[in-house]
DSSP file (Angstrom, degrees, kcal/mol; ACC not computed):
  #  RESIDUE AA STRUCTURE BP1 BP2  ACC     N-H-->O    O-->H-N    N-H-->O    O-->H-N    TCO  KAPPA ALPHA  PHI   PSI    X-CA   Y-CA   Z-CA
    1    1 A X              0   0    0      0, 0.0     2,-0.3     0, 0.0    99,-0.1   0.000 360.0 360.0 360.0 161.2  -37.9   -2.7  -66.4
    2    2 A X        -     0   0    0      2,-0.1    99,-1.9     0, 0.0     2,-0.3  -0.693 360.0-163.8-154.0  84.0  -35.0   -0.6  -66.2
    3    3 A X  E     -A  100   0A   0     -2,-0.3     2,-0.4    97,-0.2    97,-0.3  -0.494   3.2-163.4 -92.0 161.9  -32.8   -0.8  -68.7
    4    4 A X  E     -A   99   0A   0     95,-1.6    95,-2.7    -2,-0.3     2,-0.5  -0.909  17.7-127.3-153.4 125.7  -29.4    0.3  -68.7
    5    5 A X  E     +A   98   0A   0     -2,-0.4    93,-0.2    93,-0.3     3,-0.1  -0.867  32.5 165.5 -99.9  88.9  -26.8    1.0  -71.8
    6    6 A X  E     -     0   0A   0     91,-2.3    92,-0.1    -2,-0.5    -1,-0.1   0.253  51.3 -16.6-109.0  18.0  -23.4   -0.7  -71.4
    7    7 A X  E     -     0   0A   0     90,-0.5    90,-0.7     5,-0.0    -1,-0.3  -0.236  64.4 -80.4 146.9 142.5  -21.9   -0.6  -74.2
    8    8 A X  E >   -A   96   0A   0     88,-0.2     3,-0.6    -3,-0.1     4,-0.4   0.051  36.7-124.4 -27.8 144.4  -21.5   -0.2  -77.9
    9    9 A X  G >  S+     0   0    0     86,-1.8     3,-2.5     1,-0.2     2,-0.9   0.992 116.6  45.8 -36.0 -91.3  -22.4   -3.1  -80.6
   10   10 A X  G 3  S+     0   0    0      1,-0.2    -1,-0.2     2,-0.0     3,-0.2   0.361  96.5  76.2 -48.4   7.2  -18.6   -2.7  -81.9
   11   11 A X  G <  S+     0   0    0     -2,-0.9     2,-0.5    -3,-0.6    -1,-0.2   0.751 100.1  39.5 -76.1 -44.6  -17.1   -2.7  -78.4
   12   12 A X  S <  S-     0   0    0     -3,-2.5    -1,-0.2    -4,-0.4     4,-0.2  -0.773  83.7-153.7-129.0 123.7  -17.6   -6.4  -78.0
   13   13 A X    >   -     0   0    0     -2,-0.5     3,-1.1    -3,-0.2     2,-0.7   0.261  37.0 -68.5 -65.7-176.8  -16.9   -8.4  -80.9
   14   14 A X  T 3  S+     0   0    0      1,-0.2    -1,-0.2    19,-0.1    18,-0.2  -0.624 122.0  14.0 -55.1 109.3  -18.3  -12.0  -82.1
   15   15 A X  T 3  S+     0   0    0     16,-1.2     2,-0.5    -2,-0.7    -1,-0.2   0.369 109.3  94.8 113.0  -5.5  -16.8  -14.4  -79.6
   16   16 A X    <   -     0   0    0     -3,-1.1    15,-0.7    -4,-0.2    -1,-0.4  -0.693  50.8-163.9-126.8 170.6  -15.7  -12.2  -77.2
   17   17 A X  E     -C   30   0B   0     -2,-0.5     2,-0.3    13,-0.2    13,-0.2  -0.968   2.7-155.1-156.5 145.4  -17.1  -10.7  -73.8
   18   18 A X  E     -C   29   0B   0     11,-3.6    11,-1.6    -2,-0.4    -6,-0.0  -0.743  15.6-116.7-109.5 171.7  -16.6   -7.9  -71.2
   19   19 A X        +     0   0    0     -2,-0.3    10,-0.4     9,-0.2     2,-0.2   0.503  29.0 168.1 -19.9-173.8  -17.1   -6.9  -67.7
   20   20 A X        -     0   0    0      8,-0.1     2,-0.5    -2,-0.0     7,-0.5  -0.439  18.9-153.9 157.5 151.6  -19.1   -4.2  -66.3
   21   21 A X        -     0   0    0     -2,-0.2     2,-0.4     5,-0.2     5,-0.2  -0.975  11.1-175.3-146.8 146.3  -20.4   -3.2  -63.0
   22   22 A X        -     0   0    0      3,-0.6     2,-0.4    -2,-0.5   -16,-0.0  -0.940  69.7 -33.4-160.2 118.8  -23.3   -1.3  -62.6
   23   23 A X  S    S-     0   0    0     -2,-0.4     3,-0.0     1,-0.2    78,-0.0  -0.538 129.1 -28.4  80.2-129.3  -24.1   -0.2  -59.5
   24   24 A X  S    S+     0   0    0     -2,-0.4     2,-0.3     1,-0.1    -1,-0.2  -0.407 113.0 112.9-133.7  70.5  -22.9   -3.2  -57.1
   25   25 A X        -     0   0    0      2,-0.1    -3,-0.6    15,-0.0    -1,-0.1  -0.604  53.7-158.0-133.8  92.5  -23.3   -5.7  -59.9
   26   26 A X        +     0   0    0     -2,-0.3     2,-0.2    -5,-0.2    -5,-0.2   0.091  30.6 164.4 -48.1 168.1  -20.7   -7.7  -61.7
   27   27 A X        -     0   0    0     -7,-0.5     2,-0.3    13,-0.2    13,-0.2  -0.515  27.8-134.2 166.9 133.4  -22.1   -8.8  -65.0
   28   28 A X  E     - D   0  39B   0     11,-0.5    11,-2.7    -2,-0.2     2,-0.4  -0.887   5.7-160.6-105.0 129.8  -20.8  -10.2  -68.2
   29   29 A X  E     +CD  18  38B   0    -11,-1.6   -11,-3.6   -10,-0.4     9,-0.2  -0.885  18.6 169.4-101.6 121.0  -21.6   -9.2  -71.5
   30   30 A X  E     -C   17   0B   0      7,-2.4     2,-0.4    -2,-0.4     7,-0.3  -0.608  21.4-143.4-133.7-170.6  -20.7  -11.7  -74.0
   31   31 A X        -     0   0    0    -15,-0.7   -16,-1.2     5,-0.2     2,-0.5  -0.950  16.4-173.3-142.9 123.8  -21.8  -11.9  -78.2
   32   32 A X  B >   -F   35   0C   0      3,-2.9     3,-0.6    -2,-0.4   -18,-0.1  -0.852  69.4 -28.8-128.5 114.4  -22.5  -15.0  -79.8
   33   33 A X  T 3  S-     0   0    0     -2,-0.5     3,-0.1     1,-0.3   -19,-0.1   0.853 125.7 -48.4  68.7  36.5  -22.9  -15.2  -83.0
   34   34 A X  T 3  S+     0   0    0      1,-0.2     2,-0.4   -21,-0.1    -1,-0.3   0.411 115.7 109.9  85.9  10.4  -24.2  -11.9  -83.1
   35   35 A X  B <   -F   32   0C   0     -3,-0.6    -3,-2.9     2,-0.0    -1,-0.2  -0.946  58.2-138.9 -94.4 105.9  -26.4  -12.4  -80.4
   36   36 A X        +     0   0    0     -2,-0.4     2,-0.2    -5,-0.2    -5,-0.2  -0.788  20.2 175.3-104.7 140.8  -25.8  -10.6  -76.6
   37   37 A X        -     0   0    0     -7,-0.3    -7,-2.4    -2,-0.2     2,-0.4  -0.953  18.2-153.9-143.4 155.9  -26.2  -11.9  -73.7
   38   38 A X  E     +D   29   0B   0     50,-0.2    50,-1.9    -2,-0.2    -9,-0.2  -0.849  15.8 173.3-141.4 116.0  -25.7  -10.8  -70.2
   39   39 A X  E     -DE  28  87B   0    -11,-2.7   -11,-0.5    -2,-0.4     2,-0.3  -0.234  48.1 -93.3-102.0-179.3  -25.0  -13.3  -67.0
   40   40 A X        -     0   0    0     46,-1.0   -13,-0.2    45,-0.3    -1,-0.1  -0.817  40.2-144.3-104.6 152.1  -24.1  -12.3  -63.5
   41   41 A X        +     0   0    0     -2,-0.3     9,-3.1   -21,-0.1     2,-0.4   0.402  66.3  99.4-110.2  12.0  -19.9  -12.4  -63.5
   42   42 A X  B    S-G   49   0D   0      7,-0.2     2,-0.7   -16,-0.1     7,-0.2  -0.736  75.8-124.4 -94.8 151.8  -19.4  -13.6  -60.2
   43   43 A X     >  -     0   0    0      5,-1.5     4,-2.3    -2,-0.4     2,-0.7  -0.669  10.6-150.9 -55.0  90.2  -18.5  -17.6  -59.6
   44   44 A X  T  4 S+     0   0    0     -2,-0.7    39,-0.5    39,-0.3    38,-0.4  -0.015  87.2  64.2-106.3  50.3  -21.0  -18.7  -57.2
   45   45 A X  T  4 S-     0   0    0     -2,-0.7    -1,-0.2    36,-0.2    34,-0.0   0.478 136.7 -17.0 -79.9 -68.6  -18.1  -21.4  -55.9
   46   46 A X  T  4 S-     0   0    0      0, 0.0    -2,-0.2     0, 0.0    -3,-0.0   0.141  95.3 -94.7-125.4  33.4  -15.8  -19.2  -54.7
   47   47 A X     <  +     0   0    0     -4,-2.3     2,-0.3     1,-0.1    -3,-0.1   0.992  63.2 168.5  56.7  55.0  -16.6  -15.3  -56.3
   48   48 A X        -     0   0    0     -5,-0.2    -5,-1.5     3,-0.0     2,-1.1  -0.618  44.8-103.0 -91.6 162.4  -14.0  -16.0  -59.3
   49   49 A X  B >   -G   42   0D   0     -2,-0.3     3,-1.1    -7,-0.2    14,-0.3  -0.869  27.2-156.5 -98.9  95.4  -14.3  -13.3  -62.0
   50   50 A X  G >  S+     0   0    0     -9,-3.1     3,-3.0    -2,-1.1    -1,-0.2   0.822  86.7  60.4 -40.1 -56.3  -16.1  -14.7  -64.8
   51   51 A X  G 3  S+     0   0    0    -10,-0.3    -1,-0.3     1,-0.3   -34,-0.1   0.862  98.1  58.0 -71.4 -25.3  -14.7  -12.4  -67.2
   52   52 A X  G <  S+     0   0    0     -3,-1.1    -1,-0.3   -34,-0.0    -2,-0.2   0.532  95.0  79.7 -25.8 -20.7  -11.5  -13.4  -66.6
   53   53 A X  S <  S-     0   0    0     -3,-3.0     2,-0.2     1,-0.2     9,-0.2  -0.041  86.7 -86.6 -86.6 179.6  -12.3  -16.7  -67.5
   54   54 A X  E     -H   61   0E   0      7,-0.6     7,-1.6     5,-0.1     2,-0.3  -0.446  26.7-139.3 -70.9 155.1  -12.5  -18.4  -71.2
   55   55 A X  E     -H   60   0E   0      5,-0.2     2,-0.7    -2,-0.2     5,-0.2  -0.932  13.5-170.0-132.3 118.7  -15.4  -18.5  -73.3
   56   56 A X  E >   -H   59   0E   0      3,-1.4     3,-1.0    -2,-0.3    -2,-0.0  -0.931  64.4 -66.8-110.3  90.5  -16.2  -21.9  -75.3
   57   57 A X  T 3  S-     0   0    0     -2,-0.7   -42,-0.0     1,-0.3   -24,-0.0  -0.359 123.7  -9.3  76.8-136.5  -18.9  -21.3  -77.8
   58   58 A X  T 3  S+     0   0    0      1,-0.1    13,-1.0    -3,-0.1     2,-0.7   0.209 123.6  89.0 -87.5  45.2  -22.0  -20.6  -75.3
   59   59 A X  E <   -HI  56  70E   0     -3,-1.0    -3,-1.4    11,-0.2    11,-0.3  -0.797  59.7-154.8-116.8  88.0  -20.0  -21.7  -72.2
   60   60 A X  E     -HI  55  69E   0      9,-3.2     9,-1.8    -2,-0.7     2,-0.8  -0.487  12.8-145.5 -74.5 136.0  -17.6  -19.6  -69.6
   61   61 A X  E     -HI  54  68E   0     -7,-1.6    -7,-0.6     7,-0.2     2,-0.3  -0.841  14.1-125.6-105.7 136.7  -15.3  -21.1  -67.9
   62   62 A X     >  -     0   0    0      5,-1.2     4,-2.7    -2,-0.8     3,-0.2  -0.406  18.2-153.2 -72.5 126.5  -14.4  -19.8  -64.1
   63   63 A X  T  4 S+     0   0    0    -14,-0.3    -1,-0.2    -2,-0.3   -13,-0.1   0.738  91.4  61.4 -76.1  -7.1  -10.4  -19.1  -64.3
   64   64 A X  T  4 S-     0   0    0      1,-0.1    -1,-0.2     3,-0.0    -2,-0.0   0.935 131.9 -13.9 -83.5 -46.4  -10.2  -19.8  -60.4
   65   65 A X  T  4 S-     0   0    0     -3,-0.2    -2,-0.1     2,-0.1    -1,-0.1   0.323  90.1-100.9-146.7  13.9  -11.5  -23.7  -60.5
   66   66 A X     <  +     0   0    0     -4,-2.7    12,-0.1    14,-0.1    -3,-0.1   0.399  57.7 160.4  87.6   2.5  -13.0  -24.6  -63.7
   67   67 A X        -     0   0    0     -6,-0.1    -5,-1.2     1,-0.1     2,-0.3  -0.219  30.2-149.6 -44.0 161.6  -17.0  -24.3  -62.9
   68   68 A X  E     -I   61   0E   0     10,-1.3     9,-0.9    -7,-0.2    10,-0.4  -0.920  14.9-165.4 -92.8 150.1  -18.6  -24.0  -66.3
   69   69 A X  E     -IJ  60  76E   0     -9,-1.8    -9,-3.2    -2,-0.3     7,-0.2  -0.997  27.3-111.5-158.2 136.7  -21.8  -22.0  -66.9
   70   70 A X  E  >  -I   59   0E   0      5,-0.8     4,-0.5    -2,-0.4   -11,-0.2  -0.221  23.9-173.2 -17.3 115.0  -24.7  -21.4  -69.4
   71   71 A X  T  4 S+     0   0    0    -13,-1.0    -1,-0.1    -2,-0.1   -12,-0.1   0.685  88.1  49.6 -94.8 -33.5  -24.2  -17.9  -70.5
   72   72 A X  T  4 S+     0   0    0    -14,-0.3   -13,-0.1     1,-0.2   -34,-0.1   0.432 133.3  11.0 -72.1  -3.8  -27.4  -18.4  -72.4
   73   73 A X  T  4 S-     0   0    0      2,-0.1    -1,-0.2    12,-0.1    -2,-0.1   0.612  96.7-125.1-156.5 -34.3  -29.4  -19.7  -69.6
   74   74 A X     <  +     0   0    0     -4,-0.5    11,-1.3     1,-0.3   -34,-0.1  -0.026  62.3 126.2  66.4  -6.5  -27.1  -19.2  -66.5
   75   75 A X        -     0   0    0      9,-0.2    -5,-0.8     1,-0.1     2,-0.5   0.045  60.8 -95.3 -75.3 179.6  -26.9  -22.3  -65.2
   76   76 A X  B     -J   69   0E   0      6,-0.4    -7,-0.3    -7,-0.2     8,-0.2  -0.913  23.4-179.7-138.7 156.3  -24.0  -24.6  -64.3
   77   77 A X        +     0   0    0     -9,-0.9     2,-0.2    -2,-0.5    -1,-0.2   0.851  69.6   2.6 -65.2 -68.5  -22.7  -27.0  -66.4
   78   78 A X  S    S-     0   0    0    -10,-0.4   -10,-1.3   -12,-0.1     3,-0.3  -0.903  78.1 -87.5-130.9 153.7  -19.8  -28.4  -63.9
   79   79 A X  S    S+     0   0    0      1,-0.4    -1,-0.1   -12,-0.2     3,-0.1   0.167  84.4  80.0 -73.6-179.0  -18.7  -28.0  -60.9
   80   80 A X  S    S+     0   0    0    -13,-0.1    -1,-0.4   -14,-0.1     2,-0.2  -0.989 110.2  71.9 -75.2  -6.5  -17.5  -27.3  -58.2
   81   81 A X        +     0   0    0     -3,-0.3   -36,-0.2     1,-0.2   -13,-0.2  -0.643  52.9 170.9 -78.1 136.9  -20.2  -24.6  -58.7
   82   82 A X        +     0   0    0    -38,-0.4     2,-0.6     1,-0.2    -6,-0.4   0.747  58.2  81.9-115.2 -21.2  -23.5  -26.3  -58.3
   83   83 A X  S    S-     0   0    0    -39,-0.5   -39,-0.3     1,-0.1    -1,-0.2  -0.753  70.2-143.8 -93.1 116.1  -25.3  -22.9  -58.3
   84   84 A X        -     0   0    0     -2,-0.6     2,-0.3    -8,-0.2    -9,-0.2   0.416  23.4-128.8 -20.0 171.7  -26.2  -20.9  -61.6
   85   85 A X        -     0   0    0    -11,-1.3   -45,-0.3   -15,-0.2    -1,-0.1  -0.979  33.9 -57.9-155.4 173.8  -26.1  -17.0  -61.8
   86   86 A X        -     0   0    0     -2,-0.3   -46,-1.0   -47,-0.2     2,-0.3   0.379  39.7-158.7 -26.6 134.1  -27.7  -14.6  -62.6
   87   87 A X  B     -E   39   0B   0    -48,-0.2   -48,-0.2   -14,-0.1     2,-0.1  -0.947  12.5-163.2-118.8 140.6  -29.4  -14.0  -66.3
   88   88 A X        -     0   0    0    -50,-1.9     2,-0.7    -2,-0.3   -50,-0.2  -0.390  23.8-111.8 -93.6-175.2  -30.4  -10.5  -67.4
   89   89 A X        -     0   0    0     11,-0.5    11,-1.6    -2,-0.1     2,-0.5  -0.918  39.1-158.7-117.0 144.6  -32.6   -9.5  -70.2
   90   90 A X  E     +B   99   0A   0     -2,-0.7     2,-0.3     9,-0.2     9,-0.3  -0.909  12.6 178.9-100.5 123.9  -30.7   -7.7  -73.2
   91   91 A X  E     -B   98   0A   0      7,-3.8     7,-2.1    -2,-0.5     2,-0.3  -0.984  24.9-134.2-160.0 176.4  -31.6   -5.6  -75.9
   92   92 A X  E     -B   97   0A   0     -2,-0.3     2,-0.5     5,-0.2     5,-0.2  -0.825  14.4-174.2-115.9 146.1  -30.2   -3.9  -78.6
   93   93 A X  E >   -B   96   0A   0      3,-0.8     3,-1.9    -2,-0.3    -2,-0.0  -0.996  68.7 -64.0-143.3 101.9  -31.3    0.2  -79.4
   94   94 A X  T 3  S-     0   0    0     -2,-0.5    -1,-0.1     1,-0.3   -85,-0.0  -0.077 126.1  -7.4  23.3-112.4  -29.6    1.4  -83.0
   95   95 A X  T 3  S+     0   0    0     -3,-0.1   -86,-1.8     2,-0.1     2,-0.9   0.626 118.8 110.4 -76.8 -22.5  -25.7    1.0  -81.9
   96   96 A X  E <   -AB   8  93A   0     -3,-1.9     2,-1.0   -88,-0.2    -3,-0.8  -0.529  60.3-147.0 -89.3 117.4  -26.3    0.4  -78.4
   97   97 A X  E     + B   0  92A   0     -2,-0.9   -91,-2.3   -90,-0.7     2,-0.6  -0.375  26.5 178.0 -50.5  90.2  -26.2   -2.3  -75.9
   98   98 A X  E     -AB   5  91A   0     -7,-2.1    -7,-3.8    -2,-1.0     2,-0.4  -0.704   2.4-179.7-108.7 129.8  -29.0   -2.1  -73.1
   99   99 A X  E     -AB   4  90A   0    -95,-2.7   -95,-1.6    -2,-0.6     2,-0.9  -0.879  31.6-114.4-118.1 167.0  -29.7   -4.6  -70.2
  100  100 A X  E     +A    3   0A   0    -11,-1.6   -11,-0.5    -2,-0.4   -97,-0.2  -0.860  30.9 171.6 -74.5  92.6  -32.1   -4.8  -67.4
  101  101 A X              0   0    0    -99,-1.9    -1,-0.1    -2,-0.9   -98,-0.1  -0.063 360.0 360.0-103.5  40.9  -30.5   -4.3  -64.2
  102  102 A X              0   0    0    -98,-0.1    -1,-0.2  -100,-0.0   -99,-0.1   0.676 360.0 360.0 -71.7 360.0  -33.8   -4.2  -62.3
């Protein structure tokens, strides 16, 4: 494993989610309910920018054509994206935010 520190606990609040790239890997970081989770951020209809998008409860919506996806699970919901992306593993280190980008 190879985990990887991308940001502070207080950086993203309850509800809310960032961005990141590490390496050449989009990837969204989101908190629910106090709980982090981290999905791959690209759309895989048409490469819309996830973090752009909304987030409903555990659900993002793609701002480009409405796909919804699983942040907890990656999958998706609705279309037009028929394919998930990516899920990473998370974990948390005193104040810090770590993922797996093996």
């Amino acid at each position: 494993m190879s985990f990887v520190e991308i940001a502070k606990n207080d950086e993203i609040p309850t509800g809310q989610m960032k961005g990141i790239k590490i390496n050449d890997k989009n990837i969204l970081v989101t908190n629910i309910a106090g709980k982090y989770y981290a999905i791959g951020a690209k759309c895989t209809h048409a490469g819309g920018d996830l973090s752009k998008g909304k987030m409903d409860g555990s659900i993002v919506i793609c701002p480009r054509h409405k796909s919804k996806f699983d942040i907890i699970t990656g999958k998706s919901i609705s279309g037009p994206a028929k394919q998930g992306v990516p899920v990473y593993q998370v974990k948390i280190q005193e104040n810090s935010i770590l993922i797996d980008i093996a």
